[in-house]
mmCIF file of the N, C-alpha and C atoms, coordinates in Angstrom:
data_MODEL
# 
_entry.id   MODEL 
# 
loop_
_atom_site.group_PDB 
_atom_site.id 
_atom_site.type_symbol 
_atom_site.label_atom_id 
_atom_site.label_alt_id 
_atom_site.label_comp_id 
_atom_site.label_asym_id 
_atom_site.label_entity_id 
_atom_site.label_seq_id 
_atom_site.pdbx_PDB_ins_code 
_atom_site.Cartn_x 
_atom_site.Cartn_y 
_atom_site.Cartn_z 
_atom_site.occupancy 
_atom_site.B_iso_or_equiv 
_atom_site.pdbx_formal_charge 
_atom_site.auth_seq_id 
_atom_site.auth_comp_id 
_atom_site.auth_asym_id 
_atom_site.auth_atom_id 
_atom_site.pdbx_PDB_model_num 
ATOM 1   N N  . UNK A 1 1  ? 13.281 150.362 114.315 1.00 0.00 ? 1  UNK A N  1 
ATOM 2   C CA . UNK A 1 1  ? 14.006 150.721 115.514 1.00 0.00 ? 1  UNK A CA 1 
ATOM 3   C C  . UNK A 1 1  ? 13.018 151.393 116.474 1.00 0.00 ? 1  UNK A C  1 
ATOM 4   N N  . UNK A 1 2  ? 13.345 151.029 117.434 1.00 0.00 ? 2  UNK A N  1 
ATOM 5   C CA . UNK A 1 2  ? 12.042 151.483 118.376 1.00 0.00 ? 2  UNK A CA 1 
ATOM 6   C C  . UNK A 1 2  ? 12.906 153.150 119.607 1.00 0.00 ? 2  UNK A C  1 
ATOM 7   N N  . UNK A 1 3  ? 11.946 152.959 120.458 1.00 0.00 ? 3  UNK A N  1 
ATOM 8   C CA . UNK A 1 3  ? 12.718 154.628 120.729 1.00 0.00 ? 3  UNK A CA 1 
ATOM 9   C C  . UNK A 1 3  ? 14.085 154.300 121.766 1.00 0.00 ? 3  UNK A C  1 
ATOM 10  N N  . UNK A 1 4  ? 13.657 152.923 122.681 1.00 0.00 ? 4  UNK A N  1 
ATOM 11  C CA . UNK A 1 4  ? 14.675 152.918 123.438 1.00 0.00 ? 4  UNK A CA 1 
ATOM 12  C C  . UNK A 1 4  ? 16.315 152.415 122.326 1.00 0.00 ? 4  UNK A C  1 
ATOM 13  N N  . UNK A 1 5  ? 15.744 151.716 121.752 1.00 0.00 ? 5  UNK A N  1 
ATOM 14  C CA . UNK A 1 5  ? 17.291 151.086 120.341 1.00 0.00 ? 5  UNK A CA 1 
ATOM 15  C C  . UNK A 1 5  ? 17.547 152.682 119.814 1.00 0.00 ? 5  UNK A C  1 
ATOM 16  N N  . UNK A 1 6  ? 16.876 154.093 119.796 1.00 0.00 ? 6  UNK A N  1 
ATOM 17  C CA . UNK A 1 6  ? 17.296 154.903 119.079 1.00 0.00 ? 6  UNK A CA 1 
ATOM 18  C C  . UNK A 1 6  ? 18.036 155.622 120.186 1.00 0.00 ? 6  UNK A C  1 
ATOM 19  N N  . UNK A 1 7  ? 17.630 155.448 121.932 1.00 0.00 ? 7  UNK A N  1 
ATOM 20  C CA . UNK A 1 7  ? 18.511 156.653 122.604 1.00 0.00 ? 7  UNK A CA 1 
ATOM 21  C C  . UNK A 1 7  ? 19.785 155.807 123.014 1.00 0.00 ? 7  UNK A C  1 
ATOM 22  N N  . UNK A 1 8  ? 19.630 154.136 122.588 1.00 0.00 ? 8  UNK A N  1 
ATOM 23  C CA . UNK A 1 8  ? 20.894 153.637 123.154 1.00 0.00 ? 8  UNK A CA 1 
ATOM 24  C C  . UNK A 1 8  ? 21.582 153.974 121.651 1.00 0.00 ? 8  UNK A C  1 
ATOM 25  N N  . UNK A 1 9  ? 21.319 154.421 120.694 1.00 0.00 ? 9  UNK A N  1 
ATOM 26  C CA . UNK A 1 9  ? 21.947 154.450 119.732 1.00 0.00 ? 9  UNK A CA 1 
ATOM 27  C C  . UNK A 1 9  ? 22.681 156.166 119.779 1.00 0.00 ? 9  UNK A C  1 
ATOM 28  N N  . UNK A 1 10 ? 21.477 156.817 120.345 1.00 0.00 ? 10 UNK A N  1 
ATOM 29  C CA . UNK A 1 10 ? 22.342 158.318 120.411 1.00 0.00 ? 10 UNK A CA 1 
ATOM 30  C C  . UNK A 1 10 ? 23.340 158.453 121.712 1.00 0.00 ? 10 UNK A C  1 
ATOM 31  N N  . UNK A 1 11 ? 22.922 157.477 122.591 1.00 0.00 ? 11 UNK A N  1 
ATOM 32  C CA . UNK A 1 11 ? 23.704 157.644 123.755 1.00 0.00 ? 11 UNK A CA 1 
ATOM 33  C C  . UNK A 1 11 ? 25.459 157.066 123.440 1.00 0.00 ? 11 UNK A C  1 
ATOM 34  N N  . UNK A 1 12 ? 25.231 156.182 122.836 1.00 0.00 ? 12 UNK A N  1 
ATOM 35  C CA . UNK A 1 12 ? 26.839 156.161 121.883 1.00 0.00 ? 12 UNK A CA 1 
ATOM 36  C C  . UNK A 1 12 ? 27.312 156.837 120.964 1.00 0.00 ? 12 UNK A C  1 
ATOM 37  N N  . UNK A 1 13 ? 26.662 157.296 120.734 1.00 0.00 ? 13 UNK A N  1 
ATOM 38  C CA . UNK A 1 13 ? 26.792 158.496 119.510 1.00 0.00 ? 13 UNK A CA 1 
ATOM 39  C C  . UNK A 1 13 ? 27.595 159.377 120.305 1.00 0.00 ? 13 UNK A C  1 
ATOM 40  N N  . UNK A 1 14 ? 27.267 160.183 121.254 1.00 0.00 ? 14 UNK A N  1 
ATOM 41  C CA . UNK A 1 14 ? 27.486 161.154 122.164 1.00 0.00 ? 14 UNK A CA 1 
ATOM 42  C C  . UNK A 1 14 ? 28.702 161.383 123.136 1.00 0.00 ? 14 UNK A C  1 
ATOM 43  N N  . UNK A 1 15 ? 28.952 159.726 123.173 1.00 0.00 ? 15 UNK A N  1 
ATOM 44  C CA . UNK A 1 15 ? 30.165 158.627 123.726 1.00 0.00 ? 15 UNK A CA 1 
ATOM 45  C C  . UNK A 1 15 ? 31.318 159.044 122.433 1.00 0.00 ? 15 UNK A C  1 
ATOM 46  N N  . UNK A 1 16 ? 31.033 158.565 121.478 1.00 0.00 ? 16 UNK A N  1 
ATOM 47  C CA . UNK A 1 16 ? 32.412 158.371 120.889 1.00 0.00 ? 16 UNK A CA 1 
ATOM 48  C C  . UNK A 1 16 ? 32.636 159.803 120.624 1.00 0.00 ? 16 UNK A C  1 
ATOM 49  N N  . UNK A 1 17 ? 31.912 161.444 120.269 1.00 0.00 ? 17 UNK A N  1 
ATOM 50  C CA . UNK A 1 17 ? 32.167 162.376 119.801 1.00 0.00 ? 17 UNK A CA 1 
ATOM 51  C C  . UNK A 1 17 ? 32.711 162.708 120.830 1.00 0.00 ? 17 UNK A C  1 
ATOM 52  N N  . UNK A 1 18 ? 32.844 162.483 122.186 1.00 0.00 ? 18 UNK A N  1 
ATOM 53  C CA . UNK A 1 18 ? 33.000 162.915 123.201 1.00 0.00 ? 18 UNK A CA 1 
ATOM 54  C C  . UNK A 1 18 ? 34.462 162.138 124.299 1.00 0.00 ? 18 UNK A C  1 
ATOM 55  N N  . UNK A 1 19 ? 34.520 161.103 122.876 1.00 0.00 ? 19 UNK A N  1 
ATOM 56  C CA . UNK A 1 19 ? 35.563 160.190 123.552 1.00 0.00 ? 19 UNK A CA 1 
ATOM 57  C C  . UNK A 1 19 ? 37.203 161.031 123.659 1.00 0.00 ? 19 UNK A C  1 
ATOM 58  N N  . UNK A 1 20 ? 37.557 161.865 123.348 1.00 0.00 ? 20 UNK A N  1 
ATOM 59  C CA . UNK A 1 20 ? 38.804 162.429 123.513 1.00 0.00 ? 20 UNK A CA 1 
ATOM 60  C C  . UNK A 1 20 ? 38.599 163.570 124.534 1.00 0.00 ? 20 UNK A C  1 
ATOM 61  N N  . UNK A 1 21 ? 37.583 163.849 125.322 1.00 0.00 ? 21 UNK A N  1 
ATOM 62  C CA . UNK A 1 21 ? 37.360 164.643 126.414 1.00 0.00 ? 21 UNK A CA 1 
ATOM 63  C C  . UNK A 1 21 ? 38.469 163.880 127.618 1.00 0.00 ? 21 UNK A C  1 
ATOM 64  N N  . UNK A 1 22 ? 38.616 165.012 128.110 1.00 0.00 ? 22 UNK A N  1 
ATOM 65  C CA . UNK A 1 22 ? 39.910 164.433 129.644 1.00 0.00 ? 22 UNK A CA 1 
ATOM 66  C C  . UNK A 1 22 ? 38.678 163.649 130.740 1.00 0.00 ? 22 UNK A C  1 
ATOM 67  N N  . UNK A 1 23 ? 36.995 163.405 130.610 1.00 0.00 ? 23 UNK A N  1 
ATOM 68  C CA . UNK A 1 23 ? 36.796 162.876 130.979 1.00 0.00 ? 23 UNK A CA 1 
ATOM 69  C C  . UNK A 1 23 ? 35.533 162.244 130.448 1.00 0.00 ? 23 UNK A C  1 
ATOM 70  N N  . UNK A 1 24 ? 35.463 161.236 129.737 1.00 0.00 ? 24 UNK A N  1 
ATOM 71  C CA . UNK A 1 24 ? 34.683 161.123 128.198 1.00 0.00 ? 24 UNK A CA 1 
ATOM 72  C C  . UNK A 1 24 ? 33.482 161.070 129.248 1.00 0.00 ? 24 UNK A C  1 
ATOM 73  N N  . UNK A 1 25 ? 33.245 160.338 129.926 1.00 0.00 ? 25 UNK A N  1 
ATOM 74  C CA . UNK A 1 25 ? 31.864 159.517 130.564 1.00 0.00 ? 25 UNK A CA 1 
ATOM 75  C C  . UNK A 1 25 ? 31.016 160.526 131.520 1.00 0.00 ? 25 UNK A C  1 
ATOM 76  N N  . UNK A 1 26 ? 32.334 161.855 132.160 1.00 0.00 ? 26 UNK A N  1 
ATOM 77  C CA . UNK A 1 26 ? 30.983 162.759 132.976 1.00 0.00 ? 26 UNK A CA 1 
ATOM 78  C C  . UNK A 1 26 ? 30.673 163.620 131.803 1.00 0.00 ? 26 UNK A C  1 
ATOM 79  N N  . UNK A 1 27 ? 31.657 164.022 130.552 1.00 0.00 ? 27 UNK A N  1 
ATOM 80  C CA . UNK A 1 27 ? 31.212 164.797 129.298 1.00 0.00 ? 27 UNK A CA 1 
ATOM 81  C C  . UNK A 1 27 ? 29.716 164.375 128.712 1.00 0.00 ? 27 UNK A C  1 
ATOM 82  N N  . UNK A 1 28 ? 29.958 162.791 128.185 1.00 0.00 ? 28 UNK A N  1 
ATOM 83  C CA . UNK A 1 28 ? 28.864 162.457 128.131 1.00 0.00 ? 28 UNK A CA 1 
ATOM 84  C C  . UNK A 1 28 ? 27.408 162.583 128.849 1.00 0.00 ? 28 UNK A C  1 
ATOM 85  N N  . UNK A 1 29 ? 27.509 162.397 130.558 1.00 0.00 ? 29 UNK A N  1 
ATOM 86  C CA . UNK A 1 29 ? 26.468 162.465 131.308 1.00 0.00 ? 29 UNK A CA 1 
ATOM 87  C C  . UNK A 1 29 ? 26.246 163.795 131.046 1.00 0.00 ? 29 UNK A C  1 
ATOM 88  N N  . UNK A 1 30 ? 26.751 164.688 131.150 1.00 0.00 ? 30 UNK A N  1 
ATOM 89  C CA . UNK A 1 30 ? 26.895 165.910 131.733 1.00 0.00 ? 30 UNK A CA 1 
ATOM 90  C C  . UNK A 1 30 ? 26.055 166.822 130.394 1.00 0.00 ? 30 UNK A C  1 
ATOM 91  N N  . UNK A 1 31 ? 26.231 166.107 128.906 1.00 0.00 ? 31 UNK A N  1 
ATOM 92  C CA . UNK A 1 31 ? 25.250 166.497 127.664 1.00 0.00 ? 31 UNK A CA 1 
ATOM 93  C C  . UNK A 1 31 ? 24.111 165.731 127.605 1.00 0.00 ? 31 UNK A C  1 
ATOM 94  N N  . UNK A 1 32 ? 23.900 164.664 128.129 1.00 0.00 ? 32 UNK A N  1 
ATOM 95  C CA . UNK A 1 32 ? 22.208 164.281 128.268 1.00 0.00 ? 32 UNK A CA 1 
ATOM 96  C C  . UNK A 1 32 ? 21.781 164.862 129.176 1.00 0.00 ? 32 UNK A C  1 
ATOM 97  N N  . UNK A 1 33 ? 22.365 164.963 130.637 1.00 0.00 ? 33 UNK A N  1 
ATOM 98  C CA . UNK A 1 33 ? 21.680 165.797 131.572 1.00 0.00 ? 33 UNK A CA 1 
ATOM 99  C C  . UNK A 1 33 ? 21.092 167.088 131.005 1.00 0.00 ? 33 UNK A C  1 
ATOM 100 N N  . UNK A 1 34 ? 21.884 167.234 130.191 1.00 0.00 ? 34 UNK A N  1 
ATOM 101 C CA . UNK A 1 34 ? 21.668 168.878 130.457 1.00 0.00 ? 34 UNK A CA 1 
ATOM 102 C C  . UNK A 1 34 ? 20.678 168.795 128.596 1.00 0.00 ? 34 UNK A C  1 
ATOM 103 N N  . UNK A 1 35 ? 20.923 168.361 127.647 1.00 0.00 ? 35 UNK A N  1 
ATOM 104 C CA . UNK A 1 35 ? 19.859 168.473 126.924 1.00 0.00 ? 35 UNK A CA 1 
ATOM 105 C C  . UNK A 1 35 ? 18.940 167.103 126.260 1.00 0.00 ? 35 UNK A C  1 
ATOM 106 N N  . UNK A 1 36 ? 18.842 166.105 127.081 1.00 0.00 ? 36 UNK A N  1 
ATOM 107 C CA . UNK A 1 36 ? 18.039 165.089 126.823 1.00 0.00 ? 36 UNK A CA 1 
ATOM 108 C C  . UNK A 1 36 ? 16.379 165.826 127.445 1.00 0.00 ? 36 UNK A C  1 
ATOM 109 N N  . UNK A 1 37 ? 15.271 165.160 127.129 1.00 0.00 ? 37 UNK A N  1 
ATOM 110 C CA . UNK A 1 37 ? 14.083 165.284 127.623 1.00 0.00 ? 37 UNK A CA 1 
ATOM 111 C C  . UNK A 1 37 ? 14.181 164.668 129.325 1.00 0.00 ? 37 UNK A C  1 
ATOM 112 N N  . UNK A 1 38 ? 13.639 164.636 129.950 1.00 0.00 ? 38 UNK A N  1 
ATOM 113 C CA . UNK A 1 38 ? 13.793 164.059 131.332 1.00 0.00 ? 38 UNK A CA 1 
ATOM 114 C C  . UNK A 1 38 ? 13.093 162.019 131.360 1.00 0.00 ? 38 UNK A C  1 
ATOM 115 N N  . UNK A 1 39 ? 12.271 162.423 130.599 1.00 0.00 ? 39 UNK A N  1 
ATOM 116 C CA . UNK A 1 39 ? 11.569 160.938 130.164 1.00 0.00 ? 39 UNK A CA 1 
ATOM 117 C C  . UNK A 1 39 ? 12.340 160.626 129.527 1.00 0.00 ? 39 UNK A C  1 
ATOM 118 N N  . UNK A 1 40 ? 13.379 160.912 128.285 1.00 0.00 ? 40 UNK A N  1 
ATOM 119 C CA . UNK A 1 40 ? 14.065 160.095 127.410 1.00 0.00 ? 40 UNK A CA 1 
ATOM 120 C C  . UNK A 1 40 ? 15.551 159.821 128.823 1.00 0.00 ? 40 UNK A C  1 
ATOM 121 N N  . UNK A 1 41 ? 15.690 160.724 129.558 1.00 0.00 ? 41 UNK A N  1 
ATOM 122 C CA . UNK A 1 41 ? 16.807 160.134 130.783 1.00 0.00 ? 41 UNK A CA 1 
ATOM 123 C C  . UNK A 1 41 ? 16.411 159.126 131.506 1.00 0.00 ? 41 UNK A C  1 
ATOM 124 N N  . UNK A 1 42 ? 14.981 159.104 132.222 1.00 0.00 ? 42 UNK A N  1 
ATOM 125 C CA . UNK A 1 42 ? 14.532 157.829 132.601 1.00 0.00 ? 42 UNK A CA 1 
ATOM 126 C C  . UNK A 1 42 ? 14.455 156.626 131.772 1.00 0.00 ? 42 UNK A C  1 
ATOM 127 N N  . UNK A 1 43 ? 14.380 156.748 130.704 1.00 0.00 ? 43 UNK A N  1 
ATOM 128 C CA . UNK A 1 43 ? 14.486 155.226 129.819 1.00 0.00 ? 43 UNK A CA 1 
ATOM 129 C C  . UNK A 1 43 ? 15.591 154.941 129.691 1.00 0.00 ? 43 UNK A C  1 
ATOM 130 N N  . UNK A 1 44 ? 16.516 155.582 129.367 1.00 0.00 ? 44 UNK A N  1 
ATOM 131 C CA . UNK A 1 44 ? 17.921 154.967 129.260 1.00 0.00 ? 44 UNK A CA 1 
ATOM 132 C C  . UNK A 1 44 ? 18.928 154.550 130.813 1.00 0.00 ? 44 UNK A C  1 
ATOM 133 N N  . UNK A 1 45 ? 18.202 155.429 131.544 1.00 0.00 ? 45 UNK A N  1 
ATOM 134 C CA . UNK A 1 45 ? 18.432 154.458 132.938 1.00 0.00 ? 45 UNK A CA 1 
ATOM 135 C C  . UNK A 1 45 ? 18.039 153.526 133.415 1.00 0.00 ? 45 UNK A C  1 
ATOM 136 N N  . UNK A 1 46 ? 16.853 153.232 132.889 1.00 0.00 ? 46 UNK A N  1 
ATOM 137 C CA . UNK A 1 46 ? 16.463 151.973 132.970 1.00 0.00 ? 46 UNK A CA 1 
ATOM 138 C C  . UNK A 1 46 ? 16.516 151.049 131.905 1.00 0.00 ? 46 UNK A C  1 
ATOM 139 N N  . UNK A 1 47 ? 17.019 151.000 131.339 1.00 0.00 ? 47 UNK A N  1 
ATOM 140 C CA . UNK A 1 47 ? 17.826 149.946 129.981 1.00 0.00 ? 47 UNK A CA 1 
ATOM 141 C C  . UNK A 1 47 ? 18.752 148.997 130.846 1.00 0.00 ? 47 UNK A C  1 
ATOM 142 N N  . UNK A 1 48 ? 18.491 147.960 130.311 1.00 0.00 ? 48 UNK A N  1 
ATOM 143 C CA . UNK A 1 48 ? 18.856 146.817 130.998 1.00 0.00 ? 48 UNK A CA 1 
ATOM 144 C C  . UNK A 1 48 ? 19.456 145.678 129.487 1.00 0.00 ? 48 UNK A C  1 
ATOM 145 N N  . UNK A 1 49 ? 20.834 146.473 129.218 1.00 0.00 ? 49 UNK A N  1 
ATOM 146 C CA . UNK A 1 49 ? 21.257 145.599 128.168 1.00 0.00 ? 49 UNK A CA 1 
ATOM 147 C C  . UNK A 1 49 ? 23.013 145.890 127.827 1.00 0.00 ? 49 UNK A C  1 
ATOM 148 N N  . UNK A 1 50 ? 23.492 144.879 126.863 1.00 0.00 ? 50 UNK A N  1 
ATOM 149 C CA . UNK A 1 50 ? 24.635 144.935 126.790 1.00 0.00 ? 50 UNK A CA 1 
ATOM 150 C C  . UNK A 1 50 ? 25.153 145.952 125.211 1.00 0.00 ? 50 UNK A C  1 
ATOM 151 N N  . UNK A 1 51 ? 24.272 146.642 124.822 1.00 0.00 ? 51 UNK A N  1 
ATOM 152 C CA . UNK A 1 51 ? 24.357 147.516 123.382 1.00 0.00 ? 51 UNK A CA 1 
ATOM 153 C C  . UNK A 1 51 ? 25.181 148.724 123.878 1.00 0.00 ? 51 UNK A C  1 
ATOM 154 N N  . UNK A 1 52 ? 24.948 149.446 125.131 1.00 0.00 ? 52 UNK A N  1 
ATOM 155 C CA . UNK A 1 52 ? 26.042 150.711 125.544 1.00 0.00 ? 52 UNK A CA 1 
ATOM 156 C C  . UNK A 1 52 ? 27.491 150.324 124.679 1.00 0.00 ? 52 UNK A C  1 
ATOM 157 N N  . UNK A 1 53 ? 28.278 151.330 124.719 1.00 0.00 ? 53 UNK A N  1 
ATOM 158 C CA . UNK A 1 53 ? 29.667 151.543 124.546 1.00 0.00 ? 53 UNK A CA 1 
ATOM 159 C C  . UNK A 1 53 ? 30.278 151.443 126.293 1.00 0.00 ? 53 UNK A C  1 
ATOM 160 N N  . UNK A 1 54 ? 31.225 151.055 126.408 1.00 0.00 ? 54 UNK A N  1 
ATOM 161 C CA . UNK A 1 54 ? 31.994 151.192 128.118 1.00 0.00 ? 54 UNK A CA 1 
ATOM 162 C C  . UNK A 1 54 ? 31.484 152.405 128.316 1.00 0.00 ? 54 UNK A C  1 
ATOM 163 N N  . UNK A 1 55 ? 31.934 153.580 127.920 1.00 0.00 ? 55 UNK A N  1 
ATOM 164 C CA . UNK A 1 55 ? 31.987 154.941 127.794 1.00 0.00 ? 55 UNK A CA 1 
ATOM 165 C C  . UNK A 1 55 ? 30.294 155.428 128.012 1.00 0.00 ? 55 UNK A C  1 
ATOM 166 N N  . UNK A 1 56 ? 29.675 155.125 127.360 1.00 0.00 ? 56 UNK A N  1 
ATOM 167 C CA . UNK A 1 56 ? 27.493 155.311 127.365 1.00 0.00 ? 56 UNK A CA 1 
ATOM 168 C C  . UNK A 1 56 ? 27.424 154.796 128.670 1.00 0.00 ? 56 UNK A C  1 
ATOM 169 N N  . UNK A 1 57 ? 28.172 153.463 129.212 1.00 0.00 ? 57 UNK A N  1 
ATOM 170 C CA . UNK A 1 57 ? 27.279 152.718 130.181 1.00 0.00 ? 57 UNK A CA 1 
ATOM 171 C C  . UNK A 1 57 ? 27.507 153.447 131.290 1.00 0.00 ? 57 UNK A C  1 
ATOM 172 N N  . UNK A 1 58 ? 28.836 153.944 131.681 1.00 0.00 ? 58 UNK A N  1 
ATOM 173 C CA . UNK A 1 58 ? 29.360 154.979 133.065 1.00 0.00 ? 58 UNK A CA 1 
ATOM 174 C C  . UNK A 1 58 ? 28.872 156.034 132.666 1.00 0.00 ? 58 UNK A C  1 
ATOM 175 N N  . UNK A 1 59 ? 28.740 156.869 131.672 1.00 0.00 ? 59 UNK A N  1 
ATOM 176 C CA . UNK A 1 59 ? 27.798 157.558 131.689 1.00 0.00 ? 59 UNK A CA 1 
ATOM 177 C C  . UNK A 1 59 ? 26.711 157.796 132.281 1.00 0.00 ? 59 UNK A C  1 
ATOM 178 N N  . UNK A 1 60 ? 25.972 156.953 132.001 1.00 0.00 ? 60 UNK A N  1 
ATOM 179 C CA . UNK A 1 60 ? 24.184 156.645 132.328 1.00 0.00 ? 60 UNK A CA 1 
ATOM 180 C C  . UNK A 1 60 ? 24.232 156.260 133.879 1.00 0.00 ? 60 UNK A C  1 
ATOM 181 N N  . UNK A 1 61 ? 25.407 155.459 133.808 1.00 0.00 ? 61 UNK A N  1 
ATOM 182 C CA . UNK A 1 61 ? 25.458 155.042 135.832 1.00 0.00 ? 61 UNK A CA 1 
ATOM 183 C C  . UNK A 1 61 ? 25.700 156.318 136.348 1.00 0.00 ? 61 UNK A C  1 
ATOM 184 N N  . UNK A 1 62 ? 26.682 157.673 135.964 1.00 0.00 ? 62 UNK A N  1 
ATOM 185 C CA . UNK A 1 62 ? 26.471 158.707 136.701 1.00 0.00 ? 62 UNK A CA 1 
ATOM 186 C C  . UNK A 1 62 ? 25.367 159.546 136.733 1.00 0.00 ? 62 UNK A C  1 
ATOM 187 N N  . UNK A 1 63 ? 24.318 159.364 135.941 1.00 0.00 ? 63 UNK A N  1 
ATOM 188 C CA . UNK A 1 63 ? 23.235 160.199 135.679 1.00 0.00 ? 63 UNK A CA 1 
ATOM 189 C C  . UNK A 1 63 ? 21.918 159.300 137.040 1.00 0.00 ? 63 UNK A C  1 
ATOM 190 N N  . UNK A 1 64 ? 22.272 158.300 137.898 1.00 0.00 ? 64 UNK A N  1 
ATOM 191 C CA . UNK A 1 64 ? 21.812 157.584 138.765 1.00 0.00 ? 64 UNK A CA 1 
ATOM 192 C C  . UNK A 1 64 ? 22.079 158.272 139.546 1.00 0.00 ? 64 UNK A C  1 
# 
């Protein structure tokens, strides 16, 4: 597994623990923003694939 397959893997991770929040997807943004590395935020914004969860992918689009 390489690093970007491991943050699309934590970035769903983060998604589903987070999926019963009243607003799962800024919850989500709103815990990588605030404790991802800034380089591991730029790679997953620039991921260009269909592996997100619905929930990871609006995520990552609000962190744009």
């Amino acid at each position: 597994m390489n690093s970007l397959d491991r943050l699309v893997l934590m970035a769903n991770q983060i998604a589903t623990n987070l999926a019963t929040d009243h607003d799962p997807a800024g919850a989500t943004a709103r815990h990588i923003a605030r404790y991802w590395d800034p380089r591991m935020r730029e790679m997953i914004k620039a991921y260009v694939g269909s592996s997100l969860t619905p929930i990871a992918a609006e995520a990552i689009a609000q962190l744009t």
